[in-house]
C-alpha positions as CSV (number, residue, x, y, z in Angstrom):
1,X,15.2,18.3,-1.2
2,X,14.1,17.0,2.1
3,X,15.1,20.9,3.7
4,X,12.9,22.2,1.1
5,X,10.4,20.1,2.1
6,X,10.0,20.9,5.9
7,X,10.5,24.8,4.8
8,X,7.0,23.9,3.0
9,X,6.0,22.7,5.5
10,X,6.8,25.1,8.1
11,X,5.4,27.9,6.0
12,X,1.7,26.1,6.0
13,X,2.0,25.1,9.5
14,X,3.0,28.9,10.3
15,X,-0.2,30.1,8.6
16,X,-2.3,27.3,10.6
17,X,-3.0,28.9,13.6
18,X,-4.8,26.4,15.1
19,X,-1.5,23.9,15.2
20,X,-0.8,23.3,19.3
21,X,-2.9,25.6,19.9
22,X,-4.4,25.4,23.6
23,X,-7.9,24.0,24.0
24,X,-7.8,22.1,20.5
25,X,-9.8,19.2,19.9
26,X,-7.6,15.7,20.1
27,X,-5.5,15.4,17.0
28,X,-4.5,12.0,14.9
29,X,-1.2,12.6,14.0
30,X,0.4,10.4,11.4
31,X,3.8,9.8,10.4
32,X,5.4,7.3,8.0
33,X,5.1,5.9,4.4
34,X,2.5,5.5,0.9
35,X,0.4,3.5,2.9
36,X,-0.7,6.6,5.1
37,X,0.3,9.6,3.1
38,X,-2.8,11.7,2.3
39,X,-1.7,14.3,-0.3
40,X,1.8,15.7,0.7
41,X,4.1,14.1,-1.9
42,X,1.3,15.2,-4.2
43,X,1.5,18.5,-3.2
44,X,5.1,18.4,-3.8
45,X,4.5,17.5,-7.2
46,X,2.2,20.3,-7.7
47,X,-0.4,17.2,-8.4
48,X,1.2,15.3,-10.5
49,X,2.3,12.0,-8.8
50,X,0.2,9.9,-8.3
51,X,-1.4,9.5,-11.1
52,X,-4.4,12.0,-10.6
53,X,-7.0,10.2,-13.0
54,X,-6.6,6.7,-11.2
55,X,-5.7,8.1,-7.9
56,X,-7.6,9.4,-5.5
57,X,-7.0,13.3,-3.9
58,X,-3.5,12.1,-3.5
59,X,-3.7,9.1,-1.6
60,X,-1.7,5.7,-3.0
61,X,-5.2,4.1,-3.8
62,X,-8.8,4.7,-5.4
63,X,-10.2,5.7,-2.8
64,X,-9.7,6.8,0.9
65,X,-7.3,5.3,2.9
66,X,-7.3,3.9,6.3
67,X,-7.1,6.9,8.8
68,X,-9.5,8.6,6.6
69,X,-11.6,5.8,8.0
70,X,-10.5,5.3,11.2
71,X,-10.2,8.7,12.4
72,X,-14.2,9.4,12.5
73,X,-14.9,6.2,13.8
74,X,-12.9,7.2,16.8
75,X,-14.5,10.7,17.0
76,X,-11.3,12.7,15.5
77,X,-10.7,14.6,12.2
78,X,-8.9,12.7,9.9
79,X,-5.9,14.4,9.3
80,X,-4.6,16.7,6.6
81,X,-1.6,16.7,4.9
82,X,1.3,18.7,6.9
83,X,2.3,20.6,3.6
84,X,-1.4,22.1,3.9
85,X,-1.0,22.8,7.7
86,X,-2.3,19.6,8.8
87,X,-0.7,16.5,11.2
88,X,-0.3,14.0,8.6
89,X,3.4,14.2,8.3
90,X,3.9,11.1,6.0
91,X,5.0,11.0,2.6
92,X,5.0,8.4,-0.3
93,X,8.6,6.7,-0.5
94,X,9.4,7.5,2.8
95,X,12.1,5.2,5.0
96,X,11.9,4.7,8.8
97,X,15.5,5.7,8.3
98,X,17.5,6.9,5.4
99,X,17.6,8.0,1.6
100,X,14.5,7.6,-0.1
101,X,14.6,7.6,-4.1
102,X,11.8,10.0,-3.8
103,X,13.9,12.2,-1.6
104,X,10.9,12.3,0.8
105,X,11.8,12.5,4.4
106,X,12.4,9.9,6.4
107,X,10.8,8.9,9.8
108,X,13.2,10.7,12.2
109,X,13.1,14.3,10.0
110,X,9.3,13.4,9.9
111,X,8.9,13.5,13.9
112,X,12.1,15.9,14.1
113,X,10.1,18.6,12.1
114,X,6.6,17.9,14.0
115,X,8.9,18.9,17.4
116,X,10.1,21.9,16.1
117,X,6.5,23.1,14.5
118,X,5.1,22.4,18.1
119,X,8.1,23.8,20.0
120,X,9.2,20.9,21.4
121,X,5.8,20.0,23.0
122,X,3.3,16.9,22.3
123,X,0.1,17.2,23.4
124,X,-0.6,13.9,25.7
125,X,-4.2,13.8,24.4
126,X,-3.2,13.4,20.8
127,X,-2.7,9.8,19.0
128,X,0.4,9.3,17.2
129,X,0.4,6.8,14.5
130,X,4.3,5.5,13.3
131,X,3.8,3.3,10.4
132,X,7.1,2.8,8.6
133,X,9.9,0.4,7.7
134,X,8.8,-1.0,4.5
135,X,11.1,1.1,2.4
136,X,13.8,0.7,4.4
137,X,13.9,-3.3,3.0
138,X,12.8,-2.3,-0.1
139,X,15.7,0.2,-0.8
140,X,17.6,-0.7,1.9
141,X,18.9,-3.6,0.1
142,X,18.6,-1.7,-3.0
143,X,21.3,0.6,-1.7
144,X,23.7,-2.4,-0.5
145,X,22.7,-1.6,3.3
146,X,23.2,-4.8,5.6
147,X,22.0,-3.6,8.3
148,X,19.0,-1.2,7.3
149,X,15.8,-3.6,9.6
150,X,17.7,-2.7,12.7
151,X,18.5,0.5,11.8
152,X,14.9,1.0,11.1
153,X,13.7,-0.4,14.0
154,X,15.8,1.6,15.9
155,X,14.7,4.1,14.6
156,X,11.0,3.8,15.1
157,X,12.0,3.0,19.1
158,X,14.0,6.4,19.4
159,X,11.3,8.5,17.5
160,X,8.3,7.3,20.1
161,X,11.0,8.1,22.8
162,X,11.6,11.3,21.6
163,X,7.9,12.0,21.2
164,X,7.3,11.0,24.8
165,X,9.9,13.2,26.4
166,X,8.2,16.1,24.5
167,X,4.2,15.3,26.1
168,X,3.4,12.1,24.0
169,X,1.2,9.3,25.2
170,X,-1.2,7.3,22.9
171,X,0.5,5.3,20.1
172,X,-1.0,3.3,17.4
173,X,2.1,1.4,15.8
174,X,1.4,-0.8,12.7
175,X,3.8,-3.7,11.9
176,X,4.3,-4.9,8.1
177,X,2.2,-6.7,6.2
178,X,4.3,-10.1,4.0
179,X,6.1,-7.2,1.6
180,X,7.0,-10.3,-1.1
181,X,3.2,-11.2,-1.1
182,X,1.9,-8.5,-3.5
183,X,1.0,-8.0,-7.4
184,X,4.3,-7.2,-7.9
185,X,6.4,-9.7,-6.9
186,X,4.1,-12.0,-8.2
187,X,6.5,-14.9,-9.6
188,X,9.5,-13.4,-8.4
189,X,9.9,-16.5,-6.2
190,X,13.0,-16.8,-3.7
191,X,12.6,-12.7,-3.8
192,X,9.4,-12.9,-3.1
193,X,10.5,-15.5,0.3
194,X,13.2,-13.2,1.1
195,X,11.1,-10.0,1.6
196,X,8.3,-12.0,3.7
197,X,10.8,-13.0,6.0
198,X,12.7,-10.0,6.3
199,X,9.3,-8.6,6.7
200,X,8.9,-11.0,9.5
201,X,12.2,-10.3,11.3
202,X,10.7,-6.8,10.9
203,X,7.9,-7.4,12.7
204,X,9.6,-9.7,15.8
205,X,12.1,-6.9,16.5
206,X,9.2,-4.0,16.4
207,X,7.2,-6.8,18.9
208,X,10.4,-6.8,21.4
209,X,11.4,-3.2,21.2
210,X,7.9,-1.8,21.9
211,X,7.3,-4.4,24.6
212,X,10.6,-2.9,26.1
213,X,9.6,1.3,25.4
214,X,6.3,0.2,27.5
215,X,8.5,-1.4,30.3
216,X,10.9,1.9,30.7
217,X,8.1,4.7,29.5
218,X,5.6,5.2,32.4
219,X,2.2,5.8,31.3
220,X,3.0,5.2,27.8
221,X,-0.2,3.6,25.8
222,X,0.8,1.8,22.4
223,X,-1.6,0.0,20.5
224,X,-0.1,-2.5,18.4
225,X,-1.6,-3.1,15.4
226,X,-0.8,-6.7,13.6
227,X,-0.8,-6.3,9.7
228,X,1.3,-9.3,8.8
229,X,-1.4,-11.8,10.6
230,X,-4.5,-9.5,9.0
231,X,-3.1,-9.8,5.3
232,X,-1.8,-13.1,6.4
233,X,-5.8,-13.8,7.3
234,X,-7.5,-12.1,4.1
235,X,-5.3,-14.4,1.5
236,X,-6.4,-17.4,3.2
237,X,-10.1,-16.3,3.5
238,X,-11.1,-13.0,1.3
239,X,-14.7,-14.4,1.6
240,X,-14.9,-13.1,5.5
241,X,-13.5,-9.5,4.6
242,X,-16.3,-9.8,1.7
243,X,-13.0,-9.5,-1.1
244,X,-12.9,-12.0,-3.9
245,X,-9.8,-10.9,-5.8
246,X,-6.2,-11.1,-3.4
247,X,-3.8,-11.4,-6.3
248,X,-3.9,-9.7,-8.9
249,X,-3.8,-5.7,-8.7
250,X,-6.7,-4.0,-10.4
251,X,-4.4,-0.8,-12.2
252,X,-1.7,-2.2,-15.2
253,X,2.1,-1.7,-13.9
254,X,5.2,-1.6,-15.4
255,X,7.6,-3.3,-13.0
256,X,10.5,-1.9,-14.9
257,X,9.1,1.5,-13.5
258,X,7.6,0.7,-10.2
259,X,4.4,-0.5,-8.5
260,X,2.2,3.0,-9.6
261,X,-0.4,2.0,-12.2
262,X,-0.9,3.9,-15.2
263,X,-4.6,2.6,-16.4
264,X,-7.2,0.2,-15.3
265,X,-7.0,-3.5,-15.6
266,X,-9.8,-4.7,-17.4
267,X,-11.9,-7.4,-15.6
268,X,-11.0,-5.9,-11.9
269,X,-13.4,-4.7,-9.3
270,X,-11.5,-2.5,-6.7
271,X,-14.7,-2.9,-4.1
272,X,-13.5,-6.2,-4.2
273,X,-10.0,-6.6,-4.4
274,X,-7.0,-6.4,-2.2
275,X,-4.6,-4.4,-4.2
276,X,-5.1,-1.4,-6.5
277,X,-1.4,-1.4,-8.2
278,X,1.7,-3.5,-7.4
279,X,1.9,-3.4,-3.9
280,X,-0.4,-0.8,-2.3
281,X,-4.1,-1.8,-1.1
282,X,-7.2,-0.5,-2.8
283,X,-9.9,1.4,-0.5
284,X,-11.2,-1.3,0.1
285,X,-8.3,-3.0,1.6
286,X,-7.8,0.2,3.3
287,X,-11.3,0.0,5.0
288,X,-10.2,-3.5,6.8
289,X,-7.1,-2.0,7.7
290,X,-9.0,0.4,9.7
291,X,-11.4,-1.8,11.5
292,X,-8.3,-3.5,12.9
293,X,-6.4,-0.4,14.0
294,X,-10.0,0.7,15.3
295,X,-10.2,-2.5,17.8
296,X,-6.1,-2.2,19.0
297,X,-6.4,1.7,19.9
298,X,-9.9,0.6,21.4
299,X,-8.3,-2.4,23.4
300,X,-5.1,-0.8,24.3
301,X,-6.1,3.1,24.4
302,X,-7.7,5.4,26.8
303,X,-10.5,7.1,25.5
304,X,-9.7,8.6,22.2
305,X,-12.0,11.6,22.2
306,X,-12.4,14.6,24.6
């Protein structure tokens, strides 16, 4: 499934002439998860996950999502999917590392496969977003894996390694946000405890093993972006990020099936509410995600535009 994938991939990339090509304009290039994949798992299902009528141009929310919003605020394109010949390389489902249910491709093929399309070479202009690890403790444990946060951290460190040795430079790295404090684990209680702190473990290791990449990696730039304090923040005052509605998720679920909604809750307004189905954010949420990415890569970034 996943080799199928990257020969998708490699076919639109091959028609894209103006991939790594010299004299290009700075690129935003995004691997990872749902929470930044703009349209290639629904490519790869010719359209029809997610849910095209409550979904929107195959994003995991209503609306655009947050490097559709960052990107122009920082003077770049916001990137396409890679199945269309573009540098978004994540997919829905997708693990830092490991077997996804979905069969999408983890993190290390993800950044594996962006190598080979480039031959090998990263352009030290270009911003490289990693946003992954969720997956790996949602089916990590799933699958009976005891050891899947370090082997996702791990990971994550040896994928921004291996983009360095190839040119890389800028990196915007987002931690997790509390995975047990979402629609759908509402009233799962210990569950619900477990996955925030493993969550938090998450986020502590990512802290130390970036801390040490920007130690041994000369001239590396990493913006750190904190989602598990900025969630953290909007529960405990939606008012300030102008949101009224942080629990419950404004599509219907069956938790049976999964977190995708299949029609509109009644009563909801996604303009102002955090979550759009059981555990991904709505535009909105999306939006405020952006601003705070925008203010790391402005704090910890050179200049992001040519």
């Amino acid at each position: 499934m996943v080799r199928t994938i990257f020969l998708s991939i490699a076919a639109a990339i091959g028609l894209c002439s103006s991939f790594c090509s010299e004299g290009q304009s700075q690129d935003l290039v995004v691997f990872g998860d749902s929470l930044s994949d703009t349209g290639n798992f629904s490519i790869l299902t010719s359209g029809a996950f997610p849910p095209p009528n409550l979904y929107y141009q195959g994003r995991i929310s209503n609306g655009p999502i947050w490097t559709d919003y960052f990107a122009p605020s920082v003077g770049l394109q916001p990137p396409t999917p890679a199945l269309n010949g573009g540098t978004n390389f994540a997919f829905n489902g997708s693990r830092a590392i490991g077997v996804s249910p979905y069969g999408t491709p983890d993190l290390a093929t993800q950044v594996g496969q962006y190598l080979l399309l480039s031959g090998g070479v990263a352009d030290s202009s270009d911003v490289f977003v990693i946003w992954a690890g969720a997956n790996d403790i949602y089916f990590g444990s799933a699958f009976g894996e005891p050891y899947a946060i370090e082997n996702a951290l791990l990971s994550i460190e040896s994928s921004i390694r291996s983009l360095y040795a190839a040119g890389a430079r800028k990196f915007i790295v987002l931690n997790l946000p509390p995975l047990g404090d979402t629609p759908y684990f509402e009233g799962a209680g210990e569950i619900a405890t477990q996955l925030d702190w493993a969550a938090f473990q998450f986020d502590v290791g990512l802290w130390v093993g970036l801390w040490f990449a920007e130690c041994d990696l000369q001239g590396i730039e990493i913006a750190q972006v904190d989602m598990f304090s900025l969630f953290s923040m909007v529960k405990r005052n939606p008012r300030r990020f102008q949101i009224d509605n942080t629990e419950v998720a404004c599509t219907i679920f069956d938790p049976t099936l999964g977190s995708i909604g299949f029609a509109i809750r009644p009563g909801t307004n996604p303009a102002r509410s955090l979550f759009w189905d059981g555990v991904h954010p709505t535009s909105r949420a999306h939006e405020i995600i952006a601003s705070r990415v925008k203010q790391a890569a402005r704090m910890r970034l050179s200049p992001l535009h040519r």
